[in-house]
Structure formats: C-alpha cells, structure tokens
C-alpha positions as protocol buffer text, in pm:
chain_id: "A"
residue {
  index: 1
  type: UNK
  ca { x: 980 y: -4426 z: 4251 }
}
residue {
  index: 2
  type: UNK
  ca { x: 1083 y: -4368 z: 4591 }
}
residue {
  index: 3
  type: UNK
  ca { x: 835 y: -4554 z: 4867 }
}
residue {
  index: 4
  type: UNK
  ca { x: 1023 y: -4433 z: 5157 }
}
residue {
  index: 5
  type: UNK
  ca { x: 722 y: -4236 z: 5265 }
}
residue {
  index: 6
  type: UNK
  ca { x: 498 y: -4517 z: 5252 }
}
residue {
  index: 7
  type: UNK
  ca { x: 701 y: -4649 z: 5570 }
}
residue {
  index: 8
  type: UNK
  ca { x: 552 y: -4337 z: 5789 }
}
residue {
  index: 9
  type: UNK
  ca { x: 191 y: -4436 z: 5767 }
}
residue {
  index: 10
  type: UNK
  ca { x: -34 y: -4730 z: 5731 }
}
residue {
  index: 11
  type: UNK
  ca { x: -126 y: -4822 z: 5404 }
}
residue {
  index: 12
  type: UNK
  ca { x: -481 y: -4916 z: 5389 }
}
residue {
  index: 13
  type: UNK
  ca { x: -534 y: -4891 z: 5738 }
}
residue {
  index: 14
  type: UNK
  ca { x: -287 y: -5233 z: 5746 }
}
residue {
  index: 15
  type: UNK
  ca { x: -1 y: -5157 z: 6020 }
}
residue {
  index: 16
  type: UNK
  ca { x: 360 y: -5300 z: 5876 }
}
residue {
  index: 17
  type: UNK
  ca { x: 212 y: -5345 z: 5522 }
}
residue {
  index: 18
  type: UNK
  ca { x: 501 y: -5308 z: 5268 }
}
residue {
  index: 19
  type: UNK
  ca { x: 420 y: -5109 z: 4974 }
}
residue {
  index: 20
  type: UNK
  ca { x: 621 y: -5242 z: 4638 }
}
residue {
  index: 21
  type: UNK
  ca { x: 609 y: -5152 z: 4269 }
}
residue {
  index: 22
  type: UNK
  ca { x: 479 y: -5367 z: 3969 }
}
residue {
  index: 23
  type: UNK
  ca { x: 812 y: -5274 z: 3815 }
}
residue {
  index: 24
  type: UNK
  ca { x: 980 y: -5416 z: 4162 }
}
residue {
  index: 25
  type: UNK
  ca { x: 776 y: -5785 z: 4051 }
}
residue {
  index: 26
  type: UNK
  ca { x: 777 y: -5742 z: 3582 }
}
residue {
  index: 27
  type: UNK
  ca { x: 1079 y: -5574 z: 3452 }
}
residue {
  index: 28
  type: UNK
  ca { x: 1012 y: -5339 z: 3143 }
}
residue {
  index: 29
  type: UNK
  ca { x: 621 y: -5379 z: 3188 }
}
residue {
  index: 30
  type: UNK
  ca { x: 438 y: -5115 z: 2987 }
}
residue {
  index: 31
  type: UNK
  ca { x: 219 y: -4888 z: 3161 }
}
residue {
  index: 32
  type: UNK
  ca { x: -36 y: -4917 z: 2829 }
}
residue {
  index: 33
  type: UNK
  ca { x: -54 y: -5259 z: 2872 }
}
residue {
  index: 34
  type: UNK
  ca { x: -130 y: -5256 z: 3288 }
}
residue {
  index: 35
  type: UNK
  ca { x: -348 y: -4937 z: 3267 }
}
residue {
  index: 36
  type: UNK
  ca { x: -567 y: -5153 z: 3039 }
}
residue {
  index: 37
  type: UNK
  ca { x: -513 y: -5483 z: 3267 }
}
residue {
  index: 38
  type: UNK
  ca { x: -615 y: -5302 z: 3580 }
}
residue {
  index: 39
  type: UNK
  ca { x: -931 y: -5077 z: 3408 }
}
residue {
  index: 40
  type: UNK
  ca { x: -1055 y: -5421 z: 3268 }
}
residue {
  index: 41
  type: UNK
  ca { x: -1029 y: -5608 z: 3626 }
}
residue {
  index: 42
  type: UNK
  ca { x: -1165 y: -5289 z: 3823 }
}
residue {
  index: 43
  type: UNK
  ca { x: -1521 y: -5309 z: 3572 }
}
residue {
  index: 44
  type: UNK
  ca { x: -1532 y: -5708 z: 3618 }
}
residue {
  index: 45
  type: UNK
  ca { x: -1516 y: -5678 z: 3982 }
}
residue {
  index: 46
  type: UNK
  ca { x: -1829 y: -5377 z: 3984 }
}
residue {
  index: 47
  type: UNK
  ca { x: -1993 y: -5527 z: 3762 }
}
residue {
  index: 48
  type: UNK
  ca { x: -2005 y: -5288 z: 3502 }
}
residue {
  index: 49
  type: UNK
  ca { x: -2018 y: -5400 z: 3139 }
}
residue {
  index: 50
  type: UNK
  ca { x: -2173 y: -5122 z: 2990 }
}
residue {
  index: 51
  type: UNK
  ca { x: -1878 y: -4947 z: 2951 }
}
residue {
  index: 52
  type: UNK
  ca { x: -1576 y: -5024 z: 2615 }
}
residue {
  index: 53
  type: UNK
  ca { x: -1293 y: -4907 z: 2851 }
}
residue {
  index: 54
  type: UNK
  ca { x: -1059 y: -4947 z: 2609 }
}
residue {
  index: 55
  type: UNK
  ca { x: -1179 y: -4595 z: 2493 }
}
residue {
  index: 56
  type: UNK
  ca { x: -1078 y: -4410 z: 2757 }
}
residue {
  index: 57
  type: UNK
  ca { x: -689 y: -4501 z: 2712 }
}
C-alpha cells in the first residue's frame, strides 16, 4: 500500500510520525491471523470479556 499520503498530515496529532505497514516489519503475515491478534488485544485493553470475538471473523 502506498503511504505517501500519510507524509502530508500528522498522524495522530504526532508531527514527523512515520506511518509503516505490519507487512513492512512480518513478511507473508496473514491478515486472519492479525485481525484476530488485534480484536483480542483491543477487548483486553477495554475491558470487555463478555464478548467470543472470534465470532465476528
């Protein structure tokens, strides 16, 4: 995916942050496997474990 418009604004309010790719860090990562990676991290951190998130991919 092309960034180059990330480099026009400020990403998260930071001024200068880089942007990057998970792809740019793993090579051949699945997006199954970090979909389900980043759902079960986002519920950890709100504190929400009343939801099986693995039913929603």
């Amino acid at each position: 995916m092309d960034l180059t418009p990330f480099n026009y604004i400020n990403p998260c309010g930071y001024n200068k942050l880089r942007m990057t790719q998970v792809n740019n860090i793993v090579s051949n990562i699945d997006l199954f496997i970090i979909s389900k990676f980043l759902i079960q991290e986002f519920l950890y951190i709100l504190n929400i474990t009343n939801i099986k998130y693995y039913n929603y991919l």
